[in-house]
VOGU-461714 format. One record per atom (N, C-alpha, C): atom name; x, y negated, z; residue in three letters. Coordinates in pm, whole numbers. Layout:
# VOGU-461714
{"CA",{X,Y,Z},"ALA"}
...
# end
This chain:
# VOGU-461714
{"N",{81,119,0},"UNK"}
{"CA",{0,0,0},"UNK"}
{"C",{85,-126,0},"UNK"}
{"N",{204,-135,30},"UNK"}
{"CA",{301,-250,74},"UNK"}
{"C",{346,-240,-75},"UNK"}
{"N",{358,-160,-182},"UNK"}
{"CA",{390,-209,-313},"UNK"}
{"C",{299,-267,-390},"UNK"}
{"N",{150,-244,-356},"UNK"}
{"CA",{61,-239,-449},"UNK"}
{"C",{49,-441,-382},"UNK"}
{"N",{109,-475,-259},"UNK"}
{"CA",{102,-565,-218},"UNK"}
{"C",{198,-677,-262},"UNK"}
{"N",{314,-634,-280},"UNK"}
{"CA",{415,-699,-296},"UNK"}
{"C",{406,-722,-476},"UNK"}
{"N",{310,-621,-571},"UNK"}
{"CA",{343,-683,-698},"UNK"}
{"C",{224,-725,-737},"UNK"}
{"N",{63,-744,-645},"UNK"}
{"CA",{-11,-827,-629},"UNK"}
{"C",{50,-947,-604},"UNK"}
{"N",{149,-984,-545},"UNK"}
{"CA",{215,-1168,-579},"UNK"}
{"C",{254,-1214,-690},"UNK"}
{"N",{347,-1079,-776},"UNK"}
{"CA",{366,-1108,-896},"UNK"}
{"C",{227,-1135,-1013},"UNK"}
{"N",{208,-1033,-962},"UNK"}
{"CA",{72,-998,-1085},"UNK"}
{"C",{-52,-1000,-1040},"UNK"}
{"N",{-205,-1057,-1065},"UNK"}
{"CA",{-310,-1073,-1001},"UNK"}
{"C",{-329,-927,-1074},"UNK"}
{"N",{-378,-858,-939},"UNK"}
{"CA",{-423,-695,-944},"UNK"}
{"C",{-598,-687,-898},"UNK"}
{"N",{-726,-671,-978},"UNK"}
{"CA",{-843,-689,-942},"UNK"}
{"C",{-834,-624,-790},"UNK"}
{"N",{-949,-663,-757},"UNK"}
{"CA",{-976,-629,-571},"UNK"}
{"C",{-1016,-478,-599},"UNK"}
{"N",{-1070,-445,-696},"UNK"}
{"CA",{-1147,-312,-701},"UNK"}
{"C",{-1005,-214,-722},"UNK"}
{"N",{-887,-220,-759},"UNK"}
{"CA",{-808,-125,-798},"UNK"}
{"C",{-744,-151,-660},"UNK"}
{"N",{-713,-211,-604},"UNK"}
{"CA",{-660,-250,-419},"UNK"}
{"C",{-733,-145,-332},"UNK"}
{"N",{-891,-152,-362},"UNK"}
{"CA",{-998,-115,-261},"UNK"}
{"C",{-974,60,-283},"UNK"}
{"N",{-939,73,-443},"UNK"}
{"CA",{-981,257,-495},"UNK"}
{"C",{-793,333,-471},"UNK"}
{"N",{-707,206,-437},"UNK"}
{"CA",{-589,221,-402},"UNK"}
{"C",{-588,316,-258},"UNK"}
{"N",{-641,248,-189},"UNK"}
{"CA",{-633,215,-48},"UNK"}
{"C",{-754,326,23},"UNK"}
{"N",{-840,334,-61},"UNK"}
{"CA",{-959,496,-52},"UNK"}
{"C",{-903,615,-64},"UNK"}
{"N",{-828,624,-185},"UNK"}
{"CA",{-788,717,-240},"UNK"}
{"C",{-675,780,-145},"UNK"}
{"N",{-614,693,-59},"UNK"}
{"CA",{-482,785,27},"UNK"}
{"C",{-555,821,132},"UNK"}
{"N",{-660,796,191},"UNK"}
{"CA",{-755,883,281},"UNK"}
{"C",{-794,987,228},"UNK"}
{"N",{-849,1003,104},"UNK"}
{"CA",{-936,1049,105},"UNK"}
{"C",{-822,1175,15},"UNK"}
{"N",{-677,1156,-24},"UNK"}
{"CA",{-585,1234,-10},"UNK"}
{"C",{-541,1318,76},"UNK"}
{"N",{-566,1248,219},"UNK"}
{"CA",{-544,1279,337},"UNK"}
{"C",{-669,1424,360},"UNK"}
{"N",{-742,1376,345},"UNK"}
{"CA",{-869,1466,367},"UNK"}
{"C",{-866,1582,303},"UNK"}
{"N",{-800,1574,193},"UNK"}
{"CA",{-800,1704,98},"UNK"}
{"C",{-710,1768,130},"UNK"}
{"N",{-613,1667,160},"UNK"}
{"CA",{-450,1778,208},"UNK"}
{"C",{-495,1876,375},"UNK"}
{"N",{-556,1814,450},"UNK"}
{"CA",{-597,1878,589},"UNK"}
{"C",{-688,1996,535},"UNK"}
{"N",{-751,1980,442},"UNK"}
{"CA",{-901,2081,459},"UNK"}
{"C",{-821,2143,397},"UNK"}
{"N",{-747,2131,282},"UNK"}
{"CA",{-682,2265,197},"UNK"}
{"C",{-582,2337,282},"UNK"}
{"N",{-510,2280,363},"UNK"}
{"CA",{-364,2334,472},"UNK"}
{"C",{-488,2434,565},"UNK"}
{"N",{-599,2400,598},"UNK"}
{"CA",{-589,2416,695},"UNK"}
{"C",{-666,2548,667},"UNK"}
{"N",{-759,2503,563},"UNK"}
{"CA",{-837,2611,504},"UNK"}
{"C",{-984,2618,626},"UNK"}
{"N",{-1005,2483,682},"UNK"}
{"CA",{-1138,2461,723},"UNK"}
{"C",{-1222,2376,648},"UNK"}
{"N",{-1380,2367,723},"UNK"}
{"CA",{-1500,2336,607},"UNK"}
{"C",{-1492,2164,643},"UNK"}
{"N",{-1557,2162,549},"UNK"}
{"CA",{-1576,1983,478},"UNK"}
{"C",{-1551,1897,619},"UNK"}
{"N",{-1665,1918,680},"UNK"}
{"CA",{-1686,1878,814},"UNK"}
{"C",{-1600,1842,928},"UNK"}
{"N",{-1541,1920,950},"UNK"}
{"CA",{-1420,1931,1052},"UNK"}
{"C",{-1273,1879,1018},"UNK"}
{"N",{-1271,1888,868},"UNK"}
{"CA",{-1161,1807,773},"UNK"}
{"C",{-1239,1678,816},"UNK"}
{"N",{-1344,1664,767},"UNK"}
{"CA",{-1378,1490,783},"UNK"}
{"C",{-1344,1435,869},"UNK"}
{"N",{-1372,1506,1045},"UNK"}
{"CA",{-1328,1455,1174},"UNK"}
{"C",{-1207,1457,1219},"UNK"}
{"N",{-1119,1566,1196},"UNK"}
{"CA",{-970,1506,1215},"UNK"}
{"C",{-923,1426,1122},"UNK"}
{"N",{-987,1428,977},"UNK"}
{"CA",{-933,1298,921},"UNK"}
{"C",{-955,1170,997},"UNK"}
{"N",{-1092,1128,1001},"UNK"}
{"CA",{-1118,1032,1102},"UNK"}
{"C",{-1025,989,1226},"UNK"}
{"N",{-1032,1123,1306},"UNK"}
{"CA",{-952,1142,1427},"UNK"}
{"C",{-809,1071,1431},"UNK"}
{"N",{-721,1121,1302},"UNK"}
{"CA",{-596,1106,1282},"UNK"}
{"C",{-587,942,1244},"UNK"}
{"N",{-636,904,1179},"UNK"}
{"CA",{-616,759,1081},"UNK"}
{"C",{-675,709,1263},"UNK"}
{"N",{-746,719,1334},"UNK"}
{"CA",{-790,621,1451},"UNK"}
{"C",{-680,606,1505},"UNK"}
{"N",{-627,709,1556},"UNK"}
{"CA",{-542,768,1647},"UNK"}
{"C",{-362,692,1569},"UNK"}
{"N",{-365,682,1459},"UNK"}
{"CA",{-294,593,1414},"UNK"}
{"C",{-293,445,1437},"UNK"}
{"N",{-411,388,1436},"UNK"}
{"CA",{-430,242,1425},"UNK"}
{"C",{-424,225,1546},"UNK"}
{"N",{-455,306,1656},"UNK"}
{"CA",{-430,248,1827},"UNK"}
{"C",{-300,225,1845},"UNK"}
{"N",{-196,292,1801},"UNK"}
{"CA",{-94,312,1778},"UNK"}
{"C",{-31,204,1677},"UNK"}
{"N",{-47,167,1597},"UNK"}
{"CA",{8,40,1487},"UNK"}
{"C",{-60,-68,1516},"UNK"}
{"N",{-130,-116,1545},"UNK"}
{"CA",{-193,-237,1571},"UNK"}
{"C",{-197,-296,1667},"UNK"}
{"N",{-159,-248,1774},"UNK"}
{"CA",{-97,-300,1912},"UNK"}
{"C",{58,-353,1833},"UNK"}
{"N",{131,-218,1792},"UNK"}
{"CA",{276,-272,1801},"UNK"}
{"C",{297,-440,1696},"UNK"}
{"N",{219,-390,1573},"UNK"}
{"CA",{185,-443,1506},"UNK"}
{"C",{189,-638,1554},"UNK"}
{"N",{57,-658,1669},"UNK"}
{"CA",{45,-774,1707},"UNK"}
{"C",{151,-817,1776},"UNK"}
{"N",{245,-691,1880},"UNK"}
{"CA",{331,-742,1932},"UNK"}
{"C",{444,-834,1906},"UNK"}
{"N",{509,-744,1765},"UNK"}
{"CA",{583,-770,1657},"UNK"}
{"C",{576,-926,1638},"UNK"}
{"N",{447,-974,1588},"UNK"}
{"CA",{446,-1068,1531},"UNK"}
{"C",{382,-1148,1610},"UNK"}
{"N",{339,-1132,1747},"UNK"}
{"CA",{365,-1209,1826},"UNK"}
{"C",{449,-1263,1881},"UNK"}
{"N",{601,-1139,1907},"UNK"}
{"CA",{755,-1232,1934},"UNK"}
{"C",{770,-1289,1826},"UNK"}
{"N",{796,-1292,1669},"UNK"}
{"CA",{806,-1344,1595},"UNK"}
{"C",{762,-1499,1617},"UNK"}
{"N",{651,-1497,1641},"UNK"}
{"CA",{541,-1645,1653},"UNK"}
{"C",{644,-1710,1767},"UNK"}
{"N",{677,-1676,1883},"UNK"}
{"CA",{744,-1741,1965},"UNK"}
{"C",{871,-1760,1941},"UNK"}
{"N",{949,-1646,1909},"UNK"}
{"CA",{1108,-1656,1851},"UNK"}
{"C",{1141,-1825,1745},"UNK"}
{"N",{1019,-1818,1683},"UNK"}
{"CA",{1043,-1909,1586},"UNK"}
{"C",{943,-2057,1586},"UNK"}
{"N",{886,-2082,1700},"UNK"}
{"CA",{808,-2178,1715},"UNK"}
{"C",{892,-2313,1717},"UNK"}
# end
């Protein structure tokens, strides 16, 4: 996603190829769990869910921290 970002500055990239960008690695995700795991639709859906949450509690704290010292480092 950080490339499809970085040559969106160069190049105006429609919102819809960003949005089917950015679907599509979930929903990669989803296929790779249910096929590894060789469980039904369902239960792929919820640890997909599970996992991507369980990520963002995790990145989005550090995330604000980050660029919260940043904000002060450089005020």
């Amino acid at each position: 996603l950080s490339i499809v970002i970085g040559v969106n500055m160069i190049w105006d990239i429609p919102d819809w190829i960003d949005w089917l960008i950015g679907f599509s690695t979930i929903f990669y995700m989803f296929l790779a769990l249910k096929r590894f795991y060789e469980q039904g639709w369902i239960l792929s859906f919820f640890k997909t869910g599970f996992i991507a949450f369980g990520f963002m509690l995790f990145v989005l704290p550090l995330t604000a921290g980050i660029v919260a010292l940043f904000a002060f480092m450089f005020y």
